[in-house]
Steps between C-alpha positions, in 0.01 A plus 500: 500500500721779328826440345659693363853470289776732386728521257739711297761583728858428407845694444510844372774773449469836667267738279291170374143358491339244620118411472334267792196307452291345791205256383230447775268221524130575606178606282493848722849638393322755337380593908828556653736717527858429433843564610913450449734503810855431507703357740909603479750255704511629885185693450121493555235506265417836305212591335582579082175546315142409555208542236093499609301253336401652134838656479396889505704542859862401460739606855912472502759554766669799440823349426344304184279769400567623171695170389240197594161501372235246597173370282264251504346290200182349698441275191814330547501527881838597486639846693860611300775700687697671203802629669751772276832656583533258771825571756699244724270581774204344342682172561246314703214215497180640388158341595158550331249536763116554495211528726152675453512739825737599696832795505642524197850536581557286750596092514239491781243630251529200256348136578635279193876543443709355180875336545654753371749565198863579523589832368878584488660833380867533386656804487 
């Protein structure tokens, strides 16, 4: 079974940083690829950033592009979200998400799912 757990999220001013961490259980983390959605009150599921599994293919939704940036330390089977220059809409729960096949930016294309971490941006 995979589990995996995030953390980091909290409450930021407009214009700040934030860095998310998800650790994953399993001896194959090294296998998968992994993902960050968000989820805003009202609103579905959206597709952030997603990186393959030795880290050399990193994707972003256009609206975080140039601000997020996604890694992976296999080692430490831990996948980092560091988030700059953050704005009010970034206020939303973000899950870590992995899976070895599948879509990349889609919830359908991820099997294990963390519980999310609140993320909350004042302005």
């Amino acid at each position: 079974q995979v589990q995996l757990v995030e953390s980091g999220g909290g409450l930021v001013q407009a214009g700040g940083s934030l860095r998310l961490s998800c650790a994953a259980s399993g001896r194959t983390f090294g296998s998968w690829k992994m993902g960050w959605f968000r989820q805003a009150p009202g609103k579905e599921r959206e597709f952030v950033a997603a990186i393959n599994w030795n880290g050399g293919t990193t994707y972003y939704a256009d609206s975080v592009k140039g601000r997020f940036t996604i890694s992976r330390d296999n080692a430490k089977n831990t996948v980092y979200l560091q988030m700059n220059s953050l704005k009010p809409e970034d206020t939303a729960v973000f899950y870590c998400a992995a899976d070895t096949l599948g879509a990349t930016y889609v919830v359908g294309g991820y099997k294990y799912w963390g519980q999310g971490t609140q993320v909350t941006v004042s302005s």
